[in-house]
C-alpha positions in Angstrom: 31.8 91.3 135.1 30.1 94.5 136.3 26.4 94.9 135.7 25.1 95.8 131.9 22.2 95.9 129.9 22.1 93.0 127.6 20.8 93.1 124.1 19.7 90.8 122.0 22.3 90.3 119.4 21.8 86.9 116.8 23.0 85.7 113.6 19.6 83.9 112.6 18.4 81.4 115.6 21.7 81.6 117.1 21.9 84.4 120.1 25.5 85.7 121.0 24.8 87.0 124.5 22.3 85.3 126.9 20.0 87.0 129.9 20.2 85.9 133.6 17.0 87.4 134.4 15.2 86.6 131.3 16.4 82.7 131.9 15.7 82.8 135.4 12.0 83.9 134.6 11.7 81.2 131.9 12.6 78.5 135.1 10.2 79.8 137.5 7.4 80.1 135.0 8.4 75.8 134.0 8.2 75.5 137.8 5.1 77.2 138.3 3.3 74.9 135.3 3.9 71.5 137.2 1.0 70.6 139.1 0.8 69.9 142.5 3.8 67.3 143.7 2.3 63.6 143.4 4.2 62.8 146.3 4.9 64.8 149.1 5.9 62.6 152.1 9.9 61.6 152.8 12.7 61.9 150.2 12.4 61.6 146.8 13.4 59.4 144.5 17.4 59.7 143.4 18.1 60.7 139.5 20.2 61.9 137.2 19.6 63.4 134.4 22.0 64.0 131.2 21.1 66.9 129.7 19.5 69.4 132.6 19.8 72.7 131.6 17.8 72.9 128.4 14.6 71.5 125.8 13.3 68.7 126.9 16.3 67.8 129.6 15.5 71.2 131.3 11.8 70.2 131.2 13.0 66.8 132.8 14.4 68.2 135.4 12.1 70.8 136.7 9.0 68.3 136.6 10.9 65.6 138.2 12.2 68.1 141.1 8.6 69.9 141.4 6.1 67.0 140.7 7.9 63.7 141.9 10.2 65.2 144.3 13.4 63.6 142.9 16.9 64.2 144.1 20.3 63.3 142.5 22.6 65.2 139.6 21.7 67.1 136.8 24.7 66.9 133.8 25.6 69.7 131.2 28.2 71.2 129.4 27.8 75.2 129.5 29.9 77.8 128.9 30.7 80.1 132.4 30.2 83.9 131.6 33.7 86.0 130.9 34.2 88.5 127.9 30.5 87.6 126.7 27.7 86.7 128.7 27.3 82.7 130.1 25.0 80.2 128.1 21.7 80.3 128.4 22.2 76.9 130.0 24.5 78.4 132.8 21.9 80.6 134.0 18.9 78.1 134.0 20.8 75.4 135.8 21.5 78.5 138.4 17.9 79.2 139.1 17.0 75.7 138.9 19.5 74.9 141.8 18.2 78.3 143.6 14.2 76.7 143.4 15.7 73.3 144.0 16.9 74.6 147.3 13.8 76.8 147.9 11.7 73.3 148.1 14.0 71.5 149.7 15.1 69.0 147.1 19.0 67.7 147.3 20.0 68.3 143.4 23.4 68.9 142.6 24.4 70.1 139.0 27.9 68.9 137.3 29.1 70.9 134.5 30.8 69.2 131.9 31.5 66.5 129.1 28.6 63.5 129.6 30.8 61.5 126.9 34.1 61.1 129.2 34.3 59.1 131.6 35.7 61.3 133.9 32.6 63.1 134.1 30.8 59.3 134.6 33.1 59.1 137.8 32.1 62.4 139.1 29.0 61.6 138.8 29.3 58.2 140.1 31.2 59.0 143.1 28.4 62.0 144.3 26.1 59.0 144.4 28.0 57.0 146.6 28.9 59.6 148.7 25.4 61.7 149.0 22.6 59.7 148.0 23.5 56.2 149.6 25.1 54.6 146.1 21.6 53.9 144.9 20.1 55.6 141.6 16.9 54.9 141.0 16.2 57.0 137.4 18.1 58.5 134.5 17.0 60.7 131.6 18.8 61.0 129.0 18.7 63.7 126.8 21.6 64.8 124.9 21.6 66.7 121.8 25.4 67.4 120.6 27.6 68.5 117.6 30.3 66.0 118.2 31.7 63.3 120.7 34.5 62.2 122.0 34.9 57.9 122.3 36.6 57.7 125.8 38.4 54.5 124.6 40.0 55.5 121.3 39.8 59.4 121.2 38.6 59.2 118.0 35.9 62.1 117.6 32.7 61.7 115.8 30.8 64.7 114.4 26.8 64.4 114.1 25.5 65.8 110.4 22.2 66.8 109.8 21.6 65.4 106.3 19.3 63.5 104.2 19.7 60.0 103.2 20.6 59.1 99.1 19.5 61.7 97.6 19.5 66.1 98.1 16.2 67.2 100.0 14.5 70.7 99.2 12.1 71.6 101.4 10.7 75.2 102.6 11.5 76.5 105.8 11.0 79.7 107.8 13.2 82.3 108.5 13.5 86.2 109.3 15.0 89.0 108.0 17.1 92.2 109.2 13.8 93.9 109.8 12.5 90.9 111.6 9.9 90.0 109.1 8.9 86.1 108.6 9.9 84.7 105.0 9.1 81.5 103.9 12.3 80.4 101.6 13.6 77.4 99.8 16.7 75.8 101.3 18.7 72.4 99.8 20.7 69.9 102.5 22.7 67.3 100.5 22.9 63.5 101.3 25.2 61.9 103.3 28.0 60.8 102.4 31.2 58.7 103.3 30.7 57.8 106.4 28.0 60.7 107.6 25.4 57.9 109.1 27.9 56.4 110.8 29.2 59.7 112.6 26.0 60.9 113.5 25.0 57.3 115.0 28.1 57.3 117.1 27.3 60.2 118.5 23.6 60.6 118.6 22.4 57.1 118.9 22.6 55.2 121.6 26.2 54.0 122.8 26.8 56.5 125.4 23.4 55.9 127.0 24.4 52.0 127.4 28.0 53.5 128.3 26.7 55.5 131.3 24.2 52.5 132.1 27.1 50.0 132.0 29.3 52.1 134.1 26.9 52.5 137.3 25.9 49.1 137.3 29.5 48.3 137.6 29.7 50.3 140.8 26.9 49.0 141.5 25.2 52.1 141.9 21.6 51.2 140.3 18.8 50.0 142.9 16.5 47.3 142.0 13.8 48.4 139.8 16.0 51.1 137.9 14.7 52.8 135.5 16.0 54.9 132.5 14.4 56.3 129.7 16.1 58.5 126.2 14.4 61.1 125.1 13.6 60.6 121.3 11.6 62.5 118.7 10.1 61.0 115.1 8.1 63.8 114.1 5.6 64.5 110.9 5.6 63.1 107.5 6.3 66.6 106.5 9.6 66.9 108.1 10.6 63.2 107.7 13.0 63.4 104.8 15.5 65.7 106.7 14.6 64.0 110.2 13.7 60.6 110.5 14.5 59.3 107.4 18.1 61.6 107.5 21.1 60.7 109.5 19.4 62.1 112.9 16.6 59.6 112.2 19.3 57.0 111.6 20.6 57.9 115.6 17.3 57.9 116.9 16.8 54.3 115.6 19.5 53.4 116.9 18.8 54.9 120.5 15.5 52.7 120.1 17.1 49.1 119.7 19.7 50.2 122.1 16.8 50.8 124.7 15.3 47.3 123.9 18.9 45.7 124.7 19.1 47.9 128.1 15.5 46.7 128.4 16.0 43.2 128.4 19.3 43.7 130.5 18.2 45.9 133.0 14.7 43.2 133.5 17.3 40.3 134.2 19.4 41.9 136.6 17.7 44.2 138.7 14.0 44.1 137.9 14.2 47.1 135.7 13.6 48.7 132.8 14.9 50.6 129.7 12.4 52.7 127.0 12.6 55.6 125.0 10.2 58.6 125.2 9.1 59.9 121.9 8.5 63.7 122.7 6.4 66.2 120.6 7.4 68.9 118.5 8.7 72.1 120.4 11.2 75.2 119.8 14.3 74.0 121.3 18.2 75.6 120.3 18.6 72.0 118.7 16.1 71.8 116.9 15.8 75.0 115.3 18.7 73.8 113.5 16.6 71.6 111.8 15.9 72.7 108.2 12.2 73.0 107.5 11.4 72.6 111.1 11.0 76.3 111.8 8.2 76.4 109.2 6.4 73.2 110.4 6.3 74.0 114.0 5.0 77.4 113.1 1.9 76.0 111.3 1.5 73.4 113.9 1.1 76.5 116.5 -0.9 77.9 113.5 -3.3 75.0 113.7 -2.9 73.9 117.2 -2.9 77.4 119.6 -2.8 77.0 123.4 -3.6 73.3 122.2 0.4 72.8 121.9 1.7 70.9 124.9 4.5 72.8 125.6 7.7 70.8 127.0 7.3 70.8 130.9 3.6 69.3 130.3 5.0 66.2 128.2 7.7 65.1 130.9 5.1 65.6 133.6 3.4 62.7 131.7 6.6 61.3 131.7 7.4 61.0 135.2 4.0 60.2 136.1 4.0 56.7 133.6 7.8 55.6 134.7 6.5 56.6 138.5 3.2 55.0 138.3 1.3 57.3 139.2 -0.5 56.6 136.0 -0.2 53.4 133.9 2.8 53.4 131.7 1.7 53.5 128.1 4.3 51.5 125.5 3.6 51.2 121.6 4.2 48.4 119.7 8.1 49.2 120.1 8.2 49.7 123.8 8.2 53.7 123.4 6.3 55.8 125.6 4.6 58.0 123.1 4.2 61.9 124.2 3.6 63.1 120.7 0.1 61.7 119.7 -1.8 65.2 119.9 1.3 66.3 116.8 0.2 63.4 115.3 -3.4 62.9 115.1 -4.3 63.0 111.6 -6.7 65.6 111.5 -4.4 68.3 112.7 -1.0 66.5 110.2 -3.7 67.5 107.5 -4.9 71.0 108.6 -0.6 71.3 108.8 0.2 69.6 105.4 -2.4 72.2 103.8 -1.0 75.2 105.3 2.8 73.9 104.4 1.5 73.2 100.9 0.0 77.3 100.5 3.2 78.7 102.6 4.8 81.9 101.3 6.0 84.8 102.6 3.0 86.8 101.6 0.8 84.2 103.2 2.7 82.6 106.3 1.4 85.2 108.7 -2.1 84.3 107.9 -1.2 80.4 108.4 1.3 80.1 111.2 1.9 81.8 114.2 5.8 83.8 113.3 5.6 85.7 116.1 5.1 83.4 118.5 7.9 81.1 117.0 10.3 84.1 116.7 9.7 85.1 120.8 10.0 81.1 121.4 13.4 80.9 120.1 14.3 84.3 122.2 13.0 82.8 125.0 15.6 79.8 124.6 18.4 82.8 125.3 16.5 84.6 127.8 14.6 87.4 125.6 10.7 88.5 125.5 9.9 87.0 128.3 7.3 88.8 129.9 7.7 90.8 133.2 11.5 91.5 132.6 13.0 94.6 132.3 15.7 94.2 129.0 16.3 98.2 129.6 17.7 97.6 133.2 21.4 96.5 133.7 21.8 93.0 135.8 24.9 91.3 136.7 25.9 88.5 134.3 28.6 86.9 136.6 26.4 84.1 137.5 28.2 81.5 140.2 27.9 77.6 139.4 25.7 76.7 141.9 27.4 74.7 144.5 25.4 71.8 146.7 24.7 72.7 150.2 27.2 70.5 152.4 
């Protein structure tokens, strides 16, 4: 593919074409928020990651390479570039291998399905062969339309629906012109066997799966650690998420870390949570009816005050690390979210969500900031870049240095 100008081109929140340089910015400037490396002596600690190249896997990744040092495997599935540009997701993993390199961290990327096992294998066999058969930390953080059970074939398809009855809520969106409208949309409730779909795919089988599968190799050192990356969210939003089939998952992935919990304590001196994240504009979760809206009035409420992504899983590594105490709730979840949730800024929210329209939603949320946010995602209005330039979109896979 020859070198083009690429233009932002979307059907709502979805972006056809992606931008290397736009994506490669958006890494360095994740890079350049970490603070200074908590350790800095010897290798790192090994990882992997399920999930790297984007939200809060992508944030994962960066602040474990850049603030703890780590080394190991980074897993997604992205598309390579041919007729149309490569995912966003292709072109972040490439400049987080390139600023990997630059600092001397040993991270190699696999590209493909987390769900099969032969992508467990891969994976398994680079740690045995690179990094001494010894995995100290996984993060997992996988956010998919459908998946594949290795044993049966049969494949599952994730819903995003309400539970018993239909849910209206408002939610944000933008017209030809590019102006924020605040509009009523309906989901309706699951049925058949909707919960059961999304579970098997979003909950938390393939976690225990991949868990299962490297201690049977006997890849995990003593003291593993693993955490999912999770999400409950505001009372406003609740209906759709956590009470909805995704909510259903995310329990799930919760009593499925308190199983790996007590497992991994027994055997190896371990341990298993999940890490309940704050809001954020991610590609999956502006998907989310209703969530647009809300995460536009947080930013509305909230400012610079929002902790964007690569700040929460800085706080991660630094509890599962110890470099500061690790902080459980009453569940065993690390909790990440409690600046979304403090109740004086779930009522400033709730106010704004209540007075919402499209004549007023500039006045109470931040639109153009959420709108850049979710261009940012594929590459777009991110500062310093030059959109009217042509750049080459044929992007290698980064390969690990022998």
């Amino acid at each position: 593919m020859s070198e083009r100008v690429i233009e932002p081109k979307s059907r709502g929140f979805l972006f056809l074409d992606s931008h290397p340089g736009g994506c490669e910015q958006v890494v360095d400037e994740m890079w350049q928020a970490v603070p200074a490396p908590a350790r800095a002596d010897g290798d790192g600690p090994v990882a992997l990651v399920i999930g790297s190249s984007a939200g809060y896997g992508l944030a994962a990744t960066i602040a474990g390479l850049a603030r703890v040092g780590i080394r190991g495997i980074g897993v997604c599935f992205e598309k390579a570039p041919a007729r149309r540009t490569g995912t966003a997701g292709w072109y972040r993993t490439a400049a987080t291998a390139r600023l990997a390199r630059q600092h001397g961290r040993d991270m190699v990327f696999v590209n493909g399905d987390a769900f099969s096992d032969t992508v467990k294998e891969q994976v398994a066999n680079i740690l045995a062969e690179r990094f001494g058969g010894r995995l100290d930390y996984l993060i997992y953080s996988v956010a998919a339309p459908r998946r594949t059970d290795p044993d049966t074939g049969d494949v599952y398809a994730s819903v995003l629906k309400p539970v018993g009855a239909p849910y209206t809520t408002k939610t944000l969106v933008f017209d030809e012109h590019g102006a924020p409208e605040v509009k009523e949309v309906t989901s309706a409730p699951a049925e058949g066997d909707d919960i059961e779909q999304t579970v098997a795919v979003m909950g938390g089988t393939d976690w225990e799966r991949w868990i299962t599968f490297l201690a049977d190799r006997s890849l995990l050192a003593d003291g593993f650690t693993t955490a999912a990356l999770s999400y409950i969210g505001s009372p406003l939003t609740a209906a759709i998420y956590r009470q909805g089939t995704i909510g259903t998952a995310k329990a799930h992935l919760e009593a499925t870390a308190r199983t790996l919990d007590e497992r991994l304590a027994k055997t190896l001196g371990g341990r298993a949570v999940t890490s309940v994240n704050a809001a954020a504009v991610t590609q999956s979760s502006t998907a989310i009816p209703g969530i647009a809206l809300y995460v536009g009035l947080l930013r509305g409420v909230l400012g610079d005050a929002m902790v964007a992504p690569i700040g929460q899983l800085v706080e991660l590594w630094d509890q599962l690390t110890g470099a500061r105490p690790l902080q459980l709730d009453d569940e065993g979840r690390v909790r990440l979210d409690s600046w979304e949730l403090d109740p004086t800024v779930q009522n400033a929210v709730a106010d704004r969500w209540s007075d919402a329209t499209s004549d007023s939603i500039t006045d109470l949320a931040d639109p153009d900031w959420f709108s850049d946010e979710v261009r940012r995602l594929y590459g777009f209005s991110v500062p310093g870049v030059d959109y009217t330039a042509p750049v080459e979109a044929d992007v290698p896979w980064p390969t690990p240095i022998p």
